[in-house]
C-alpha positions as CSV (number, residue, x, y, z in Angstrom):
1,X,155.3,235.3,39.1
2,X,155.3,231.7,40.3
3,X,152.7,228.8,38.5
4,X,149.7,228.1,40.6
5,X,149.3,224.4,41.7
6,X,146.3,223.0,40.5
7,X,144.9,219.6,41.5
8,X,145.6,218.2,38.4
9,X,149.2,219.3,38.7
10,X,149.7,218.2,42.2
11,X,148.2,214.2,40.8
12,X,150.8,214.7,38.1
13,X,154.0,215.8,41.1
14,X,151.9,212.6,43.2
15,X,152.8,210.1,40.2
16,X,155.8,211.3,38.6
17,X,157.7,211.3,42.2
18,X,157.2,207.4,42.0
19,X,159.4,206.9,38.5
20,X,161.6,210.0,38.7
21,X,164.1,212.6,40.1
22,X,163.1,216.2,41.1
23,X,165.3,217.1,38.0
24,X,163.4,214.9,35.6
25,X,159.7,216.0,37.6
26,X,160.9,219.5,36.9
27,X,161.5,219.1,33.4
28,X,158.7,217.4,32.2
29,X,156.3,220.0,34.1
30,X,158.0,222.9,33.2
31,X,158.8,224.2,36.5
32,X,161.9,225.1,38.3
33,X,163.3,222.1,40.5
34,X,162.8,224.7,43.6
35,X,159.3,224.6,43.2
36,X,159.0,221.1,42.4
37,X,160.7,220.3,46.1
38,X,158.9,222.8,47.9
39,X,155.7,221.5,46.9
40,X,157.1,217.5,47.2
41,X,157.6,218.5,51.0
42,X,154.3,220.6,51.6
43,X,152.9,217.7,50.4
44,X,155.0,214.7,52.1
45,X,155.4,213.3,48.9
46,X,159.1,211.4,48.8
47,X,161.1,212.2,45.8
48,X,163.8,209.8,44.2
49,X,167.4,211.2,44.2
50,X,169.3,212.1,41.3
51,X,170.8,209.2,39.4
52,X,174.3,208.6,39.5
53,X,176.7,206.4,37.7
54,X,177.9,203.6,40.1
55,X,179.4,200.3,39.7
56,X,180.3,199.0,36.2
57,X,178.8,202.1,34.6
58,X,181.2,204.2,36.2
59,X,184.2,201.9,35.1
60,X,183.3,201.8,32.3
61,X,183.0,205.1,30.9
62,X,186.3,205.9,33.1
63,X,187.8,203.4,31.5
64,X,186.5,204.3,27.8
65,X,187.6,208.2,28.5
66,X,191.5,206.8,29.0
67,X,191.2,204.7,25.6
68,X,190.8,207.8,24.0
């Protein structure tokens, strides 16, 4: 059976979606990132996308993997 929401749990979804990813909001609440979503958009509360490597970063480790 699913976790209730409680208020304090819904302040905690409210500030986390600020810093992090839906992923990362999951994790540190212990709940699936299904249910972190669903509740993000009963809500309207805007969640940040999953990071990616871009730029340099992504060089970088391409180019470290070929050194190899």
């Amino acid at each position: 059976m699913a976790k209730r929401w409680s208020d304090e749990d819904i302040r905690d979804l409210k500030k986390l979606a600020l810093q992090y990813s839906a992923q990362t909001i999951a994790e540190k609440m212990d709940r699936t990132v299904a249910g972190v979503v669903f509740k993000a958009q009963q809500l309207g509360v805007s969640l940040k996308p999953r990071s990616r490597l871009t730029g340099s970063t992504a060089s970088d480790l391409h180019r470290g993997a070929s050194d190899v």
